[in-house]
C-alpha positions, 0 to 999 in steps of 0.5 A: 500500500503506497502512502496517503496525503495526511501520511505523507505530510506527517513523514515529511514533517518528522524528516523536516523536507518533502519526502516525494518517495512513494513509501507504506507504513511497517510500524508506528508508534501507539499514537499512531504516527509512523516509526518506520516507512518502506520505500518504493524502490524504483521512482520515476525509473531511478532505483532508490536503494534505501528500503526502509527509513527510521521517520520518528523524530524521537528514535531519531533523535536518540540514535544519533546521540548513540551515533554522537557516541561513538557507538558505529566504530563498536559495532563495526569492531563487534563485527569484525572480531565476533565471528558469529554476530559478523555472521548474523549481520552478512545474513541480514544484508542478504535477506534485505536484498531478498525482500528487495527482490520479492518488492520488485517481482514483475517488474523488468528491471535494466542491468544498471537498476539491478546493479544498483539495487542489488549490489549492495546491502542495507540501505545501500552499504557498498562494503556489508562489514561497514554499519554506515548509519544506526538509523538505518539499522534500526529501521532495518530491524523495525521493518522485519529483517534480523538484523543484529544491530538494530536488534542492539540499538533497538534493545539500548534505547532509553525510550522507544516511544512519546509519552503522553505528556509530549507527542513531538508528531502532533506538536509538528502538526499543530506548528505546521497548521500555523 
């Protein structure tokens, strides 16, 4: 299912830019804003790598401080020295690129499309021992692979939803409708 108007117009604002990307929700928060999108792959025939986005602006805000930490370099050195969590983490870029493939079924695809949609694993890592961005391994785990990082960055964070007191999607909202 592709994104809606008011859904789109939400995403947007928790990535402060228009998204033009055409995306479906795979998760989102008990208030009902969305945590995570899928993206189309292929827009406007240009293949479009990044297969799942981390949109909540609080997640958002919580993994760059653990990125701000230092937190990529002991992921990629976990991965490096630690041979079965290496292992896990190759398999979740290969099951990222299969759940590309099943999104793309009928579809005729050019040999550059393929080359860029294919020859790479989460988000569009070149090198599948590098971690790239947190953000993105956690939309990873979020969106349904298993992947090891996300799976740890998930499990790490302080608070995986707004409270009550303050939802930071219906205040952008609000200051939005001004």
């Amino acid at each position: 299912m592709e994104s809606s108007s008011p859904e789109k117009k939400v995403v947007s604002l928790q990535l402060a830019r228009e998204l033009k990307n055409d995306f479906s929700t795979v998760r989102s928060c008990k208030w009902g804003y969305p945590q995570v999108i899928r993206s189309k792959l292929i827009q406007g025939g240009k293949p479009f790598p990044t297969l799942f986005w981390l949109t909540c602006p609080l997640l958002r805000r919580l993994v760059s401080t653990m990125e701000s930490n230092g937190l990529i370099q002991k992921f990629e050195d976990r991965i490096e020295k630690e041979e079965s969590y290496r292992e896990r983490y190759l398999k979740a870029h290969e099951e990222t690129v299969l759940v590309k493939r099943e999104s793309l079924v009928g579809l005729e695809l050019s040999e550059w499309q393929k080359e860029k949609l294919f020859g790479s694993g989460i988000g569009g890592i070149a090198n599948p021992l590098k971690v790239k961005c947190l953000h993105l391994q956690l939309a990873n785990y979020l969106g349904g692979v298993s992947n090891p990082v996300g799976r740890d960055v998930w499990e790490s964070l302080s608070e995986k939803e707004c409270s009550g007191e303050r939802v930071i999607c219906l205040e952008l909202l609000r200051r939005n409708e001004r």
